[in-house]
LOVEX-538382 format. One line per 5 residues: their letters; for each residue x, y, z of N, C-alpha, C, CB. Coordinates in steps of 0.2 Angstrom, whole numbers, plus 5000, padded with zeros to 4 digits. Glycine has a CB too. Layout:
A> X/Y/Z/X/Y/Z/X/Y/Z/X/Y/Z  ...
// end
This chain:
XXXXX> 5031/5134/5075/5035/5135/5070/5033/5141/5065/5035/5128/5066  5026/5143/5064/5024/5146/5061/5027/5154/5065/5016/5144/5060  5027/5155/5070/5030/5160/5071/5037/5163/5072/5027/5162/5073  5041/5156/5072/5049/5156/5069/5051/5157/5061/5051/5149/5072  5046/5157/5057/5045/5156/5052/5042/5166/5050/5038/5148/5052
XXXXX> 5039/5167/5053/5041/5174/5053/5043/5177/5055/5038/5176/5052  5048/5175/5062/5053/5181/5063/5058/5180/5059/5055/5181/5070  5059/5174/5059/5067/5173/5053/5065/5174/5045/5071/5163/5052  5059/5177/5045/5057/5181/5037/5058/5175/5030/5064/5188/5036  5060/5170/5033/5058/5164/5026/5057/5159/5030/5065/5162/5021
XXXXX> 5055/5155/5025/5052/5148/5025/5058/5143/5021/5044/5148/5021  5059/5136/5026/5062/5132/5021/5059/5127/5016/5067/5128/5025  5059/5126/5010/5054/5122/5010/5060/5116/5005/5046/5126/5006  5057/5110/5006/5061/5104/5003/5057/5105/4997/5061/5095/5007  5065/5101/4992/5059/5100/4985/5066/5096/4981/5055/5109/4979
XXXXX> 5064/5091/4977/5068/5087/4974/5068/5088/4968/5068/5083/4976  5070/5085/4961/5070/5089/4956/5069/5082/4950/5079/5094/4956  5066/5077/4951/5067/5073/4947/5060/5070/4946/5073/5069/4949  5055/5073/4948/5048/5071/4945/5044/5076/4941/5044/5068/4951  5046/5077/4935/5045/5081/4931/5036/5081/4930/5050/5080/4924
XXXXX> 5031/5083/4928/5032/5092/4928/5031/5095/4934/5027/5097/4923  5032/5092/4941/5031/5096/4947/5037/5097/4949/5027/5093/4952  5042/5091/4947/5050/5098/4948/5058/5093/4945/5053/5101/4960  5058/5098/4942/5065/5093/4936/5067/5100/4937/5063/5089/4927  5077/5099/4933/5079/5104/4930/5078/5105/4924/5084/5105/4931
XXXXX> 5080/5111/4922/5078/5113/4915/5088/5112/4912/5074/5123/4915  5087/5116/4906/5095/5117/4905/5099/5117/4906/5097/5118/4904  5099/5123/4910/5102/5130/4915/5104/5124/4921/5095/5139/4917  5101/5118/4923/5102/5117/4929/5096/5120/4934/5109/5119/4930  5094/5125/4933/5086/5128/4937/5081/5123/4938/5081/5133/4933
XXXXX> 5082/5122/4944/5076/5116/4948/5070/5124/4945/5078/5114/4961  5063/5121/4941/5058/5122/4938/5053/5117/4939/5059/5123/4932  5046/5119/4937/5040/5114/4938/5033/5117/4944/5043/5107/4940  5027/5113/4942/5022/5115/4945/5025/5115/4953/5016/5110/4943  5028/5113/4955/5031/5112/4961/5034/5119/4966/5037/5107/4959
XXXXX> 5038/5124/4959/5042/5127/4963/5039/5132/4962/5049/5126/4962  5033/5133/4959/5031/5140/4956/5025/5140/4964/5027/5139/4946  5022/5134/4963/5018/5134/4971/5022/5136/4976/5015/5126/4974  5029/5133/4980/5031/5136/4981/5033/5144/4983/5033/5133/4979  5033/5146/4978/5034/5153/4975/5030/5157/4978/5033/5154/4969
XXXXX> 5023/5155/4976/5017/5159/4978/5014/5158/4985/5011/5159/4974  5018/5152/4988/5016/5152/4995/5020/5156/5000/5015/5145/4996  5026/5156/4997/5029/5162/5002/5028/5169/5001/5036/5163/5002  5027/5168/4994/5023/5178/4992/5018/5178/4997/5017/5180/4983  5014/5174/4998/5008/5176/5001/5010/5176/5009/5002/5170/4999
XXXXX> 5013/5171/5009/5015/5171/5018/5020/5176/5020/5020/5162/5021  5022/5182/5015/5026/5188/5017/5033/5185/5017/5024/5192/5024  5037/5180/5017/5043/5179/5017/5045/5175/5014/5045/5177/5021  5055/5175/5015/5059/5172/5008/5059/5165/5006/5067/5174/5009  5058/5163/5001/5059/5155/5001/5066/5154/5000/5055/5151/4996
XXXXX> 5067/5150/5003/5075/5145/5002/5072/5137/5003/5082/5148/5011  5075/5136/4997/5074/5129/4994/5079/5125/4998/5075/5129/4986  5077/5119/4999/5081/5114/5001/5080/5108/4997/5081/5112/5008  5087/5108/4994/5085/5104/4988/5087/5096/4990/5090/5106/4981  5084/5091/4989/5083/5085/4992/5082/5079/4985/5076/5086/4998
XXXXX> 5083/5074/4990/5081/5065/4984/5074/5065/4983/5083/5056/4989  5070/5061/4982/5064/5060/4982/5064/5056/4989/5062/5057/4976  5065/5053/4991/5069/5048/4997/5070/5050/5001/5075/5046/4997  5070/5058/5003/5072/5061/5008/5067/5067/5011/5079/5064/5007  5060/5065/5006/5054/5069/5007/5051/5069/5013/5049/5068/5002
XXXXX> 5049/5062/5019/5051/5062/5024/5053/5064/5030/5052/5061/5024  5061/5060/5029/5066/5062/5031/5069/5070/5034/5069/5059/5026  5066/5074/5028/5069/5079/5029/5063/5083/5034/5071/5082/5023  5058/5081/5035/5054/5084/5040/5057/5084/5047/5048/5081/5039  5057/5076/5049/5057/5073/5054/5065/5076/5058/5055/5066/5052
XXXXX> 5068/5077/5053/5076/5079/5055/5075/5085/5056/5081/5077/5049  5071/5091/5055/5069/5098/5055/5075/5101/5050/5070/5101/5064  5076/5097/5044/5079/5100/5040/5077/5106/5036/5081/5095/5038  5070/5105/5035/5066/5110/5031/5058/5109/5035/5066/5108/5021  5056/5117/5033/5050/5118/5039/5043/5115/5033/5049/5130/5042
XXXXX> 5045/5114/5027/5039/5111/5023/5041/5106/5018/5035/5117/5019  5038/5102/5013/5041/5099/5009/5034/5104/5003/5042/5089/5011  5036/5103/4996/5033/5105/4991/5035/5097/4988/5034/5112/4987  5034/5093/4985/5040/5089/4983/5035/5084/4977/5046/5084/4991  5030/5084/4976/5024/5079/4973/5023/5073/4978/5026/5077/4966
XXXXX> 5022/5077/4984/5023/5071/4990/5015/5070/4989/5026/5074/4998  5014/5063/4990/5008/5059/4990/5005/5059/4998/5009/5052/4987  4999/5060/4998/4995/5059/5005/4994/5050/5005/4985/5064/5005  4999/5047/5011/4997/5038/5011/4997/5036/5019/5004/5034/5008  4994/5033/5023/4995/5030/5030/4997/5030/5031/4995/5026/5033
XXXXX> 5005/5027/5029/5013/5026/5033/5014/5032/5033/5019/5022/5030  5013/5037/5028/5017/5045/5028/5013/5049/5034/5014/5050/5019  5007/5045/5033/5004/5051/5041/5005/5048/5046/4996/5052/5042  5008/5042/5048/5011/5043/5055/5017/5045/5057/5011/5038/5058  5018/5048/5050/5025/5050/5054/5026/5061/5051/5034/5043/5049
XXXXX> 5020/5061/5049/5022/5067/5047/5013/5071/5044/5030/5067/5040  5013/5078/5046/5005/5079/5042/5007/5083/5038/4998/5083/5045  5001/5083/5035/4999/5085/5027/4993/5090/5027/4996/5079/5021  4996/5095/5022/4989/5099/5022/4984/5097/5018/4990/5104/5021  4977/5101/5016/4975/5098/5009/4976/5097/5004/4972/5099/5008
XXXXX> 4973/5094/5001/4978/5093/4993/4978/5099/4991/4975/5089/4986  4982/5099/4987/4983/5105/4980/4983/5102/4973/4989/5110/4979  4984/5095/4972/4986/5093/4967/4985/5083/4965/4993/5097/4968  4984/5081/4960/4984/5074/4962/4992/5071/4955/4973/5068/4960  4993/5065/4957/4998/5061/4952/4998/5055/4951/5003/5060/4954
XXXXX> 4995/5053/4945/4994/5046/4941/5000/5044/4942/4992/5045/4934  5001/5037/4944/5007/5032/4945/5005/5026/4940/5010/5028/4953  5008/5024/4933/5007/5019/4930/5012/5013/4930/5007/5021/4925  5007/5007/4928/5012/5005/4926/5015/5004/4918/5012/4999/4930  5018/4999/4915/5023/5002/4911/5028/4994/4910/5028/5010/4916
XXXXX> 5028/4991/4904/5031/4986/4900/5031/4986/4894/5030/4980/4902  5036/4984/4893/5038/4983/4883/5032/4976/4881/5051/4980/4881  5031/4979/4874/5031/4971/4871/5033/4967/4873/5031/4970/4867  5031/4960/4873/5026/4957/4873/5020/4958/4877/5028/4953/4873  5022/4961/4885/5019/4962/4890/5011/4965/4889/5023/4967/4893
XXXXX> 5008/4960/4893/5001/4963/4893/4998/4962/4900/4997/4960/4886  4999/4967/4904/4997/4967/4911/4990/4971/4911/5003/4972/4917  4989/4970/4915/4978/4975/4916/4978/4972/4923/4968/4970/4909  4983/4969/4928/4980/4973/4937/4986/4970/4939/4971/4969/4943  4986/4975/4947/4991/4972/4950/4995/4964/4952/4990/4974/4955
XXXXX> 4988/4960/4950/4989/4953/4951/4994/4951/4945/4983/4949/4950  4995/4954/4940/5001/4952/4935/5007/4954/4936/5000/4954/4929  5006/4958/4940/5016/4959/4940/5019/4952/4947/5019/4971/4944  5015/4947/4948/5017/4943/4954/5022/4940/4947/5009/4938/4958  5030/4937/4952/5035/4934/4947/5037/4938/4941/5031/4928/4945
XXXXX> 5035/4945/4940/5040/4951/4936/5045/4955/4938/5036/4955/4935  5047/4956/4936/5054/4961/4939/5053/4967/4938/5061/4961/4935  5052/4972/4944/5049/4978/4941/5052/4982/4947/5040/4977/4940  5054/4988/4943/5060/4991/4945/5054/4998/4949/5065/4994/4936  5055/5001/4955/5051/5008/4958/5056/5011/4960/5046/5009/4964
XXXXX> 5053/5018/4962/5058/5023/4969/5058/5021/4973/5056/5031/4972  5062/5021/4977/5062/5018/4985/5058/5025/4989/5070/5016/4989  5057/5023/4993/5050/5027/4997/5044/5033/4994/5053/5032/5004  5045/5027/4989/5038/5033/4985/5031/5028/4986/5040/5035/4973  5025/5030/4988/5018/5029/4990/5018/5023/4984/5010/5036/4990
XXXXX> 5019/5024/4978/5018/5019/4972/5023/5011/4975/5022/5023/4963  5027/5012/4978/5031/5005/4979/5029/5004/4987/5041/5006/4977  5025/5007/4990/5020/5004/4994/5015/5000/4993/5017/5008/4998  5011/5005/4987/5005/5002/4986/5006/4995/4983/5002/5006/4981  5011/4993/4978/5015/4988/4974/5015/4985/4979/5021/4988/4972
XXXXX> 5019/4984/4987/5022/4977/4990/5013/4976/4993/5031/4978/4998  5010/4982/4992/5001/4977/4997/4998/4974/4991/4993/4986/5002  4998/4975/4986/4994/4973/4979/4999/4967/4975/4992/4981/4973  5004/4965/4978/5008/4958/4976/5012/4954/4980/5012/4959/4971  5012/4950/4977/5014/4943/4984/5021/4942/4980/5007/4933/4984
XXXXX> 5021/4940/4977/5030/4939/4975/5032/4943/4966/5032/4928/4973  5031/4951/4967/5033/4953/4962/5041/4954/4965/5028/4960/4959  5046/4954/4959/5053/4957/4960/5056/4963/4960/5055/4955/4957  5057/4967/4967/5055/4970/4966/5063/4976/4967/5049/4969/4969  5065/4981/4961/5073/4983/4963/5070/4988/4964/5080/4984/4957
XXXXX> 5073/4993/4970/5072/4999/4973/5079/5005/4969/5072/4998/4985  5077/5008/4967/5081/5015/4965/5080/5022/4968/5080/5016/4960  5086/5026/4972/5086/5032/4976/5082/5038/4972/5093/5034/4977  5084/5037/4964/5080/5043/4961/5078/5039/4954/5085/5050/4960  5073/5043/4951/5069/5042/4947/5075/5042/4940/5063/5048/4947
XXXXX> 5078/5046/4937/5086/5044/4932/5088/5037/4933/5095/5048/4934  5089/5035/4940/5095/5029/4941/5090/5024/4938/5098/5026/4949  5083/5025/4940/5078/5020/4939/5077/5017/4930/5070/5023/4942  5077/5023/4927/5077/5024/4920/5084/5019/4916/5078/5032/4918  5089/5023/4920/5094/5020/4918/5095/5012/4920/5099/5023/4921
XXXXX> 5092/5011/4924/5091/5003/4926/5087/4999/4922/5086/5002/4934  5083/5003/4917/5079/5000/4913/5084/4999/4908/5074/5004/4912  5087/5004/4905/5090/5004/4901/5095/4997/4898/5092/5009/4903  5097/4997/4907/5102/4994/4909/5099/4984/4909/5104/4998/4915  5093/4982/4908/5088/4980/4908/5088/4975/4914/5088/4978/4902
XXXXX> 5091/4980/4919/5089/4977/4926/5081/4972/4931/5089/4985/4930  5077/4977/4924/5071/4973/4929/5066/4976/4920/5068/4979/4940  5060/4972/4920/5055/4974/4916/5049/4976/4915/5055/4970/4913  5046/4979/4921/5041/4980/4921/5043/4988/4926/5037/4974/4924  5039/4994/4925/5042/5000/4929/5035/5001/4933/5045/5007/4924
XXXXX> 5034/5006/4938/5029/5008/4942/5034/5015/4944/5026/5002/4948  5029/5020/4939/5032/5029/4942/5024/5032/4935/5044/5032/4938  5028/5039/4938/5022/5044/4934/5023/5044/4924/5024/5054/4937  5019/5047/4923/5018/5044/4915/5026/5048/4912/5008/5047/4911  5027/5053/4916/5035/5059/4915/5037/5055/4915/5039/5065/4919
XXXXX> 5040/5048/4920/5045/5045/4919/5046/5041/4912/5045/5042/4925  5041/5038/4912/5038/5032/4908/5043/5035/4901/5028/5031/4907  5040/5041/4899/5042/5047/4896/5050/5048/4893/5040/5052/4900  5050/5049/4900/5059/5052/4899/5065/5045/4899/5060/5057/4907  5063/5040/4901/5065/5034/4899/5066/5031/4894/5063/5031/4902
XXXXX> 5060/5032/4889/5058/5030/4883/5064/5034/4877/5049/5033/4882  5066/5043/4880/5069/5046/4877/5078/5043/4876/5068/5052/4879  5079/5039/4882/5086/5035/4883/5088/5029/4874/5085/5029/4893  5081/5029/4872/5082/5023/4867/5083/5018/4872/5087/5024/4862  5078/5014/4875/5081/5008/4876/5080/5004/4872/5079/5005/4881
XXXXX> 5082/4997/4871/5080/4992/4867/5073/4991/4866/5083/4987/4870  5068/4991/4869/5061/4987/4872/5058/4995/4875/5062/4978/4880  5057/4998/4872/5051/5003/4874/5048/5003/4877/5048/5005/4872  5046/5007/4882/5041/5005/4886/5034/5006/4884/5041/5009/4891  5030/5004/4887/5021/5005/4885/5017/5005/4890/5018/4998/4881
XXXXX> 5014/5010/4891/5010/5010/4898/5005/5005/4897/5007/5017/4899  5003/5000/4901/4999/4996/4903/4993/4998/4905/5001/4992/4907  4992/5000/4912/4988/5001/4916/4988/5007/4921/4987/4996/4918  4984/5012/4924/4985/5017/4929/4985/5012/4936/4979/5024/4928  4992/5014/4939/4992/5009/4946/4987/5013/4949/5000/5010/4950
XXXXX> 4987/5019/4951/4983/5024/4955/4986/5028/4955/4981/5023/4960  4980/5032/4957/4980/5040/4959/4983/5044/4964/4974/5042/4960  4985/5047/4967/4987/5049/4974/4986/5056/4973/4995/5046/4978  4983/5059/4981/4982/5067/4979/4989/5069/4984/4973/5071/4981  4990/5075/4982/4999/5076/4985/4995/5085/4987/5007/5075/4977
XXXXX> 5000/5085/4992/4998/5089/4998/5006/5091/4999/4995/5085/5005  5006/5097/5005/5011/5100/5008/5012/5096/5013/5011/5106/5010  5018/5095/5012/5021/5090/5021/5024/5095/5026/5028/5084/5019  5021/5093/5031/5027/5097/5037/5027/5093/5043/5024/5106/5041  5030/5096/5048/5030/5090/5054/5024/5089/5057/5034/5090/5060
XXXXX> 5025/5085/5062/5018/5084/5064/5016/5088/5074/5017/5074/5063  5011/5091/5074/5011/5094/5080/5012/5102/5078/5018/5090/5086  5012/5106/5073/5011/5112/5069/5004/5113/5070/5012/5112/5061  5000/5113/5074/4994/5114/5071/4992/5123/5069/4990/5110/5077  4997/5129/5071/4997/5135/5068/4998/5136/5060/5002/5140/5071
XXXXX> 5004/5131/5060/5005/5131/5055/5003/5128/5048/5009/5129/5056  4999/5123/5051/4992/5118/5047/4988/5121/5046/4989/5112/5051  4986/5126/5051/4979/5128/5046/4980/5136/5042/4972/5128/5051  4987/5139/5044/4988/5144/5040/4989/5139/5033/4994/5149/5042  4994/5134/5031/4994/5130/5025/4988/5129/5022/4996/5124/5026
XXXXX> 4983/5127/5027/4977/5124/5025/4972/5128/5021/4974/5121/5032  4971/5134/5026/4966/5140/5021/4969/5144/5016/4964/5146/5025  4977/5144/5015/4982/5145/5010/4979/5141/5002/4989/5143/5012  4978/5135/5004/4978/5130/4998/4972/5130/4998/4981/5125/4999  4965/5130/5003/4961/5132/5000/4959/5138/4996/4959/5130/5002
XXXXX> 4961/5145/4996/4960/5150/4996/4963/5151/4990/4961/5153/5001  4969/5146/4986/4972/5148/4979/4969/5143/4976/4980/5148/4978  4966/5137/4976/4964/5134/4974/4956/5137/4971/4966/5129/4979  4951/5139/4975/4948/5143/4974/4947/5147/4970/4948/5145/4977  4952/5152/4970/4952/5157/4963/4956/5155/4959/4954/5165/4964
XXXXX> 4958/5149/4957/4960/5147/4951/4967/5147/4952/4957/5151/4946  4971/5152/4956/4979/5150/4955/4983/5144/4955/4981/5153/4959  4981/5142/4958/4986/5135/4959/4983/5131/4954/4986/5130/4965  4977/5131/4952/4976/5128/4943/4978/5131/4939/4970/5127/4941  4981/5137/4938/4983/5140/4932/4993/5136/4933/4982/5151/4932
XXXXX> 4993/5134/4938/5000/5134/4939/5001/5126/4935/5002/5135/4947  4996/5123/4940/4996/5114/4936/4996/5115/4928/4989/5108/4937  4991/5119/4925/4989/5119/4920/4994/5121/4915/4985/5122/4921  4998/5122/4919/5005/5125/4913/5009/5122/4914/5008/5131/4914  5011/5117/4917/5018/5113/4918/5012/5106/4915/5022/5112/4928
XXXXX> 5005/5105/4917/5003/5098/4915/5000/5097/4907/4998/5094/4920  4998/5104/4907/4995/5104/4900/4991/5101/4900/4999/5103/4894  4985/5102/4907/4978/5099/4910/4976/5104/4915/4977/5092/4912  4970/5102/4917/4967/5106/4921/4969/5102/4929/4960/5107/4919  4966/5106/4931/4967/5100/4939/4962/5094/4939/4964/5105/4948
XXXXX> 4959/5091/4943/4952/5088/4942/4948/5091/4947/4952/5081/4941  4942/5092/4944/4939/5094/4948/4936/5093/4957/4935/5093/4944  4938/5088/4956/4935/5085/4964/4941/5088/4969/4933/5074/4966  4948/5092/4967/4951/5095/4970/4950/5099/4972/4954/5095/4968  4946/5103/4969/4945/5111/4971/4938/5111/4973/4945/5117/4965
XXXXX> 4938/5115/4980/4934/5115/4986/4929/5119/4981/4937/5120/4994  4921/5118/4985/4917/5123/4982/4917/5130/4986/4909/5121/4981  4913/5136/4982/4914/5142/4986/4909/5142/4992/4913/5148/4982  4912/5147/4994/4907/5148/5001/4899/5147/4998/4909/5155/5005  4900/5154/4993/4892/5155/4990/4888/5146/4987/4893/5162/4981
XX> 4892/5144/4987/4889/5136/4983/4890/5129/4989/4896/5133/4976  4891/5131/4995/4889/5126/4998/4883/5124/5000/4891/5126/5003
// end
């Protein structure tokens, strides 16, 4: 793939637009975020054009396996089930998933949302992690991160499980019962997805991401969309420091 990839002079890369700050729209409708600026510099550097395939969160997967796009950028999480069906390069980046209930609520572990109603994305690593860490939580799946909000709104379900953006941007709908972050569900570190059996292609990715990750570029990029730094145990040490 990697060298179909430069005779056809661009790279497809999936990216979906609704997990802000790695990629939402702006006003204009411009799919923006730490997402698309990585993106960006990964085709600068790979000499060719990017062409965006704009996708669900739902279809981060999907769109590999279908050969619909030759990469995903998308705030895709490194999880088991994801690696048997598709690889990842190294991280570049990680994503807190919280969870999230109005007063009266007072959760502190997964054992509390057993018998709650609690609204996720459908195929996102968080609403995996959820069905292995609870025995009878209730549980509404939503295609995208909006509908999920709106579901809240809508007071479909009362407990949420997404990134602290969403928690965020839901809060801005005025629901009745605001939300309150409870507890961090976990961490996931998020990687480039492509299919699986690339191995040319894996490790051009691979020394890409470590090599911007290194001299700081891809942390000036989070750093601007998160208004934080990366964390540390993300970025490889230098050669001179092993």
């Amino acid at each position: 793939m990697l060298a179909n990839i430069r005779q056809a002079g661009k790279v497809r890369i999936a990216i979906a637009g609704a997990v802000p700050p790695f990629n939402f729209l702006d006003t204009n409708k411009q799919l923006i975020g730490s997402d698309v600026e990585t993106a960006k510099l990964l085709v600068q550097d790979l000499g060719v054009k990017l062409d965006i395939v704009r996708i669900t969160n739902s279809e981060r997967v999907s769109v590999l396996l279908e050969r619909r796009a030759d990469l995903v950028v998308s705030a895709l999480s490194i999880t088991p089930e994801r690696e048997r069906e598709i690889a990842f390069s190294v991280p570049y980046a990680r994503i807190a998933v919280v969870i999230a209930a109005p007063q009266p609520y007072k959760l502190s572990s997964m054992l509390d949302l057993n018998d709650k109603r609690v609204g996720a994305l459908a195929a996102s690593s968080n609403l995996a992690h959820l069905r292995q860490n609870t025995s009878n939580a209730k549980i509404t799946e939503y295609p995208e991160n909006d509908e999920m909000s709106l579901g809240y709104v809508a007071e479909e379900f009362n407990v949420m499980t997404a990134p602290e953006s969403i928690v965020d941007s839901t809060n801005r709908l005025n629901p009745k019962r605001p939300l309150i972050i409870q507890f961090t569900q976990m961490e996931f570190e998020v990687a480039v997805g492509m299919p699986k059996g690339e191995k040319a292609l894996r490790d051009r990715i691979n020394q890409w991401v470590v090599t911007r990750l290194r001299d700081r570029s891809l942390g000036e990029i989070y750093r601007k969309f998160h208004n934080h730094n990366l964390p540390a145990t993300i970025i490889p040490a230098t050669e001179g420091s092993k």
